[in-house]
SEMIVO-638614 format. One line per 8 residues: number of its first residue (from 1); for each residue y, z, x of C-alpha. Coordinates in steps of 0.001 Angstrom, whole numbers, plus 500000, padded with zeros to 6 digits. Layout:
BEGIN
NUM) Y:Z:X  ...
***
This chain:
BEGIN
1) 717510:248581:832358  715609:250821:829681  717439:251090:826245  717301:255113:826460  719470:254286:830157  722325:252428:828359  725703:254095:827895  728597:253794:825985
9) 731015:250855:827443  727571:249548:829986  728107:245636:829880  725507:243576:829030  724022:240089:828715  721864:239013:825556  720261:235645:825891  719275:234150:822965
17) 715876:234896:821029  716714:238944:822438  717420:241511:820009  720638:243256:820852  720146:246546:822373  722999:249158:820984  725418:249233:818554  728387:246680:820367
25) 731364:244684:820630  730811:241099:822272  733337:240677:825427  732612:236950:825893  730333:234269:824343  729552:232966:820612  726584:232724:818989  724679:233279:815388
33) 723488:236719:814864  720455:237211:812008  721399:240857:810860  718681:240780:807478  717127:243405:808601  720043:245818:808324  722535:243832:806039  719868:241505:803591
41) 722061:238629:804503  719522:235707:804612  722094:233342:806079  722855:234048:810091  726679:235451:811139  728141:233499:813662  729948:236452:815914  732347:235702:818506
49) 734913:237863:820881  735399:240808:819371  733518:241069:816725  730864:243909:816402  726967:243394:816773  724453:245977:815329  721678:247327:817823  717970:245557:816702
57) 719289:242724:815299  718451:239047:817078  720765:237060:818839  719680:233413:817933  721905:230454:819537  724252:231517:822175  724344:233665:825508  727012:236859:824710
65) 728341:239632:826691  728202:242364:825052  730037:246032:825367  728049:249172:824557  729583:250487:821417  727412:253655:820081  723766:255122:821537  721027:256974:820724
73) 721476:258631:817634  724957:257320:816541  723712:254157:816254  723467:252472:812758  719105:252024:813027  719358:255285:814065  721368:256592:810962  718982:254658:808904
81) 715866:256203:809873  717319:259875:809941  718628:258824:806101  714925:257646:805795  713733:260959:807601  715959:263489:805062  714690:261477:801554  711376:261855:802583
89) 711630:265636:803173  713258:266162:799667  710581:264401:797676  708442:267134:795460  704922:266991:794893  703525:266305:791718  701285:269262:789882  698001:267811:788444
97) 697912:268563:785039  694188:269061:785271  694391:271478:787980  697034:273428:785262  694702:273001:782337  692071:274741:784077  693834:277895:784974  694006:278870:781707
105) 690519:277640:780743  688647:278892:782836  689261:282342:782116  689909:282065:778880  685695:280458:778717  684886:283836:780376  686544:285662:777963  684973:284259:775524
113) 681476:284668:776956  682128:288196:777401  683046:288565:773873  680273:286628:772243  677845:288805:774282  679613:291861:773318  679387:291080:769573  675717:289970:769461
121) 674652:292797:771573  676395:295636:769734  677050:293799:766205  674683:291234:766086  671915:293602:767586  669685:290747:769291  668938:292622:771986  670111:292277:775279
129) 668099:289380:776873  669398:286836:773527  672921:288417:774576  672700:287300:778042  671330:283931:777155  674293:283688:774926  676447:284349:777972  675436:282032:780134
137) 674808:279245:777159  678406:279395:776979  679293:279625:780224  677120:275887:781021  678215:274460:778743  681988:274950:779340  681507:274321:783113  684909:272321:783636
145) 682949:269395:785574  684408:267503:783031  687880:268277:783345  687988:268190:787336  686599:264868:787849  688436:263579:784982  691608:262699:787193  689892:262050:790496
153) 687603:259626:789416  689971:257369:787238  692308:257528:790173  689389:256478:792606  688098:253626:790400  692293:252139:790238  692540:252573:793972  689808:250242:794805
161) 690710:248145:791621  694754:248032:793606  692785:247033:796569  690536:244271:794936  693980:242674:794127  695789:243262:797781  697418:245942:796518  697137:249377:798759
169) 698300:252643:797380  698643:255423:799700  697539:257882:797077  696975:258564:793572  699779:260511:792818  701748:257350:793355  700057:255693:790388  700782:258671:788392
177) 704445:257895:789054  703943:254137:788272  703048:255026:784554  706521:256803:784350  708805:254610:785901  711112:252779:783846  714019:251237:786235  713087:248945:788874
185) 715041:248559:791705  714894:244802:793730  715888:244247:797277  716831:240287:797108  716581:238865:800517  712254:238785:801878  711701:240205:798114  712396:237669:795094
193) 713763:235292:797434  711645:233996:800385  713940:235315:803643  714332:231859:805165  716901:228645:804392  715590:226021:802766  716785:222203:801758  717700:222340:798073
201) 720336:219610:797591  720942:216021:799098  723546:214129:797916  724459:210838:798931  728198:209608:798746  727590:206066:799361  724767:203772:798923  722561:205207:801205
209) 719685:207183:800070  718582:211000:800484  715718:210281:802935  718208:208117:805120  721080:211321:804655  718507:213857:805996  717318:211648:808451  720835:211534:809990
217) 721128:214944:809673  717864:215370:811146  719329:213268:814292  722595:215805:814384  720804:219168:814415  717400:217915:816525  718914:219433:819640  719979:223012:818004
225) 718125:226134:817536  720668:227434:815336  718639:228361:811931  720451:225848:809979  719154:222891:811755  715422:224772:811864  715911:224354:808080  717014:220746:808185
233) 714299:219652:810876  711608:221354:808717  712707:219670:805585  712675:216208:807870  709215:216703:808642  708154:217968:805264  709328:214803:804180  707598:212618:807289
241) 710919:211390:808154  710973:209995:812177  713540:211816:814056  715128:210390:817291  717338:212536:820128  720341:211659:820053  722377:210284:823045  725113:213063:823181
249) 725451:216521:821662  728123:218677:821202  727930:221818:819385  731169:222859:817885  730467:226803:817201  731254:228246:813291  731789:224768:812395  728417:222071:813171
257) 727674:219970:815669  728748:216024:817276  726247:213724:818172  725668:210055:819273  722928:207805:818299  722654:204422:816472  726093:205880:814884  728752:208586:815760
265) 727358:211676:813486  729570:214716:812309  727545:217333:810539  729157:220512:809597  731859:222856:807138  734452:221268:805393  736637:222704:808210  735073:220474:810931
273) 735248:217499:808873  738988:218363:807888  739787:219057:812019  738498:215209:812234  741290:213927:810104  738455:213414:806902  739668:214439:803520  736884:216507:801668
281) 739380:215825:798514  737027:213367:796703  733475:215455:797027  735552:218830:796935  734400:219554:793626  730665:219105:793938  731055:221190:797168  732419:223753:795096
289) 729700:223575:792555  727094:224024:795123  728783:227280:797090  728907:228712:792843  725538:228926:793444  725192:230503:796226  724618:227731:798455  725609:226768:802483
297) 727340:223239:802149  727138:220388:805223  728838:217231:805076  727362:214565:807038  730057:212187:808421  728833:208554:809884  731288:206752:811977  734235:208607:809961
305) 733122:208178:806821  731541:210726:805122  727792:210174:803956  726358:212713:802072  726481:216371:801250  723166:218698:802329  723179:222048:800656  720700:225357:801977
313) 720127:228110:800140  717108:231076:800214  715327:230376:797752  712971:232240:795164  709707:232706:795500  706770:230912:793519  706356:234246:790643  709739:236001:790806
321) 710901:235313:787245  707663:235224:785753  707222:238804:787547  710669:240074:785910  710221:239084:782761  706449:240891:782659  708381:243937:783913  710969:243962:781519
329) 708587:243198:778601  707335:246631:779669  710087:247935:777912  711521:248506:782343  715159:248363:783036  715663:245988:786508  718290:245908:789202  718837:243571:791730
337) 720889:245572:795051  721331:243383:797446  723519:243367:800731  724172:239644:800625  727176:238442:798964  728450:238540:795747  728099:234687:794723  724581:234440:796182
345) 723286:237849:794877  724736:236444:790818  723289:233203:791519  719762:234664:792235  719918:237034:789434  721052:235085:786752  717727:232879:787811  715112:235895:787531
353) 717226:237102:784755  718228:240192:786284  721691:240861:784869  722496:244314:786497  723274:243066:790053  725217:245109:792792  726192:242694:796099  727285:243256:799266
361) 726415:246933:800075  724841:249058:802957  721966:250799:803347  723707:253944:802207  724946:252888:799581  721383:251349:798073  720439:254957:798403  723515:256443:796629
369) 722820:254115:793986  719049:255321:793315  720271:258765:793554  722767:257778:790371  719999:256161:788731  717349:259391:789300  720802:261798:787994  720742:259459:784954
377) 717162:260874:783877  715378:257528:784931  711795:257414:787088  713072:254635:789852  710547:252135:792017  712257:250539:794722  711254:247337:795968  711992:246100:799162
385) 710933:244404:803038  713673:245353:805358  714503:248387:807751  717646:248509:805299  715536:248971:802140  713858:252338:804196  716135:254942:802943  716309:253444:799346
393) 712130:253317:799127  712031:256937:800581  714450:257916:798158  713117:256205:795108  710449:258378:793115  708190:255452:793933  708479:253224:796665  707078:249622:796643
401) 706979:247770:799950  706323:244158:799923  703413:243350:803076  705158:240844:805246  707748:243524:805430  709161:245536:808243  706978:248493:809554  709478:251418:808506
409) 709386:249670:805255  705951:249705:804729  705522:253318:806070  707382:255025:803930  706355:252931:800385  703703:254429:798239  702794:251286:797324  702373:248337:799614
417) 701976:244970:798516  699504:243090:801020  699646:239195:799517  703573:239226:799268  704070:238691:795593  706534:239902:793501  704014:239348:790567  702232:242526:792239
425) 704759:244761:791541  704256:244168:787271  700444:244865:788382  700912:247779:790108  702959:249388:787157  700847:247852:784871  697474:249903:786510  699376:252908:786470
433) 699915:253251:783084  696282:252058:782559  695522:254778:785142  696958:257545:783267  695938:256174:779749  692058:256354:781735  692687:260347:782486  693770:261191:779432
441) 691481:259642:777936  689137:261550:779877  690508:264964:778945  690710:264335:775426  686813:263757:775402  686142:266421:777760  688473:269134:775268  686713:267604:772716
449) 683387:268271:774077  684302:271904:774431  686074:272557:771367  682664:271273:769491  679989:272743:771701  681238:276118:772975  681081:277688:769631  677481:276083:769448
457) 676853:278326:772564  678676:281596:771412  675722:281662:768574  677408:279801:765481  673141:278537:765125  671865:282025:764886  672352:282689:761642  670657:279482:760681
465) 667873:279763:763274  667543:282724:764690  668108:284593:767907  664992:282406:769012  667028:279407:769211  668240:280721:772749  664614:279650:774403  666104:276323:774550
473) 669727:276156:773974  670769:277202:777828  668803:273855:778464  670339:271469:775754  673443:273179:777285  672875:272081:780859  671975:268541:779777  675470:268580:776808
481) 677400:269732:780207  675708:266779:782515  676438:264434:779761  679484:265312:779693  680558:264418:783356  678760:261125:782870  680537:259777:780117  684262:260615:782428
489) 682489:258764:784741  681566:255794:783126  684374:255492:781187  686562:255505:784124  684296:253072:785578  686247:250879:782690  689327:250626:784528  687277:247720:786880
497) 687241:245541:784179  691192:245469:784275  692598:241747:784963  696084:241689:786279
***
């Protein structure tokens, strides 16, 4: 059946590795659903009867029934790219200030060489060919070549300098923005963390050590394909740890999983181990200390006795604090939205050192937060990877997708960042203001240039040398004017000597 066939209340089976179809209520069956792409949740939700599953998201352990809910365009993905689709069409584009600066220079240079031939052909009386030669003196040597290539070519020179660093910007204008922005916004899940559970903690609660704890736990989860156990297997073999199948397997779903081998193995919540007749009662703190931080806790039970504790998190990558800390030393206010829970979301920003954190919140509501944050006065970047970052990047006055990235993510951000590093996003901001500093720059000499030379042209040398001196000055003009460009040129040409 084709997805555009389904109704609403069409039954239907999702094995697992398949995405779910539609917006829909599971009728029979359990299994872990990964909904990051629409929630930022980096840990899996085990779904069950009853419970509502979210069209595009995977299906990862279990076979499900599943109940048709909402279609087509009611759908949430549906509501996110039509949210996507309306922030897009409000943006406004931004007015070159060159392109204003010469609107009122280039007729006011006119004027000017109409006056100055005026005067020295009916005051100055040097005759009408000197006149003319005064007219078009000034009229070379204010040709705004200058000024037009002043923003293009600075802009040009950062592109491929964004590029040279796996950084690819869509369009100038979006490094113009860069220079202003001064809040970031963070997605957490796929953008300072890494998207995917990892090991962090291994304690052993008896003599045995943490190789020999993993190793068991290794045994337990070797014949799931529940993300957890991924995590644990990948550790295992990280750590070149033999793993060997295990006689029986039972998996106990929401809870862990039962196994035989050399020993009777119980891996799982503090629920499953409590269901067994073990009391958690004597670890329960450390458990405790590890969910503070955001943290998935397993106990590992050997022939009832409890082993060890194993504790997954998602973890940060390599340069995300180093890459906050270089933004805010930009003098750049950061956020951290993230739809992930509350405990997880404070852990991770009180390790970047992003204090203004919001948790567990929907697409829609990332958006209505930018929207505060743009009311407030502020220029806002959004960073973000998922489908449910879209809206927010669209919305945001810049948007920074990171490369590895959903598509719809990286279609509607300004800025994409190709290598996947946080670190990236400081450089980006960083060449924007070194952009803009570049055209400026540029102007000022180019104003400069004119304020010095034009009355040069208009005759402020006749006096001193004559109506003569107009045999050559149309020519010193032409080569002042060619200079000119040259020097925006090369001086934008600067901007390739910037070092992120």
């Amino acid at each position: 059946m084709k997805i555009e066939e389904i109704k609403v209340n069409d039954v239907m089976l999702v094995k697992p590795g398949e995405s779910i179809p539609t917006d829909s209520i599971i009728v029979d069956g359990f299994s872990s659903v990964d909904e990051s792409m629409i929630t930022g949740e980096s840990i899996p939700v085990d779904k069950k009867a009853g419970d509502s599953v979210i069209g595009g998201t995977i299906n990862l352990s279990g076979a499900i029934r599943i109940k048709a809910d909402k279609v087509g365009s009611d759908t949430t993905l549906s509501e996110i790219i039509e949210t996507v689709r309306n922030a897009n069409s409000e943006k406004v584009p931004i007015q070159r200030l060159a392109d204003t600066i010469s609107s009122y220079f280039v007729p006011a240079v006119v004027s000017v060489g109409v006056l100055a031939f005026l005067y020295w052909f009916y005051l100055g009386k040097i005759g009408l060919t000197f006149s003319l030669l005064v007219f078009v003196s000034v009229l070379i040597i204010a040709c705004p070549c200058a000024l037009g290539i002043a923003t293009p070519a600075a802009l040009m020179v950062s592109s491929g300098k964004a590029a040279e660093n796996g950084i690819l910007v869509k369009g100038g204008q979006y490094l113009e923005i860069a220079n202003k922005v001064n809040v970031v916004v963070l997605d957490k899940t796929g953008t300072i963390t890494k998207g995917v559970l990892e090991v962090t903690d291994i304690v052993p609660l008896t003599g045995m050590d943490e190789n020999e704890v993993l190793r068991y736990s290794a045994i337990a989860e070797s014949s799931s394909e529940h993300p957890v156990a991924k995590s644990i297997l990948r550790e295992a073999k990280k750590r070149n740890i033999e793993i060997l199948f295990p006689n029986e397997f039972t998996y106990i779903p929401g809870k862990g999983v039962y196994c035989k081998s050399d020993k009777e193995i119980l891996l799982g919540n503090r629920d499953l181990v409590r269901e067994n007749g073990i009391s958690t009662d004597p670890f329960e703190q450390k458990m405790k200390d590890l969910e503070v931080e955001g943290k998935t806790v397993l106990v590992l039970v050997l022939n009832s006795k409890p082993t060890g504790l194993l504790a997954l998190a998602d973890t940060l990558k390599d340069d995300s604090a180093r890459a906050i800390a270089e933004i805010q030393r930009m003098g750049v206010e950061t956020w951290m939205i993230s739809g992930d829970n509350e405990a997880t979301a404070r852990t991770i920003g009180r390790k970047v050192g992003i204090s203004n954190v919001i948790a567990n919140v929907k697409p829609n509501q990332k958006l209505e937060k930018i929207e505060e944050l743009q009311r407030a006065g502020n220029v806002v970047a959004m960073v973000g990877d998922g489908i449910n970052d879209a809206p927010s990047l669209a919305k945001a006055d810049l948007g920074i997708a990171i490369g590895s990235g959903s598509d719809i993510a990286k279609e509607t951000g300004g800025i994409v960042l190709m290598k996947d590093r946080l670190y990236d996003v400081f450089v980006s901001l960083k060449l924007g203001r070194k952009t803009i500093g570049k055209i400026k720059q540029n102007l000022m000499w180019a104003f400069f240039y004119n304020i010095v030379l034009i009355p040069i042209a208009a005759g402020a040398l006749i006096p001193f040398f004559g109506a003569t001196i107009y045999n050559i000055l149309p020519f010193l003009a032409a080569f002042a004017m060619a200079f000119s460009s040259t020097t925006v040129v090369l001086n934008s040409l600067l901007l390739k000597r910037f070092k992120p």
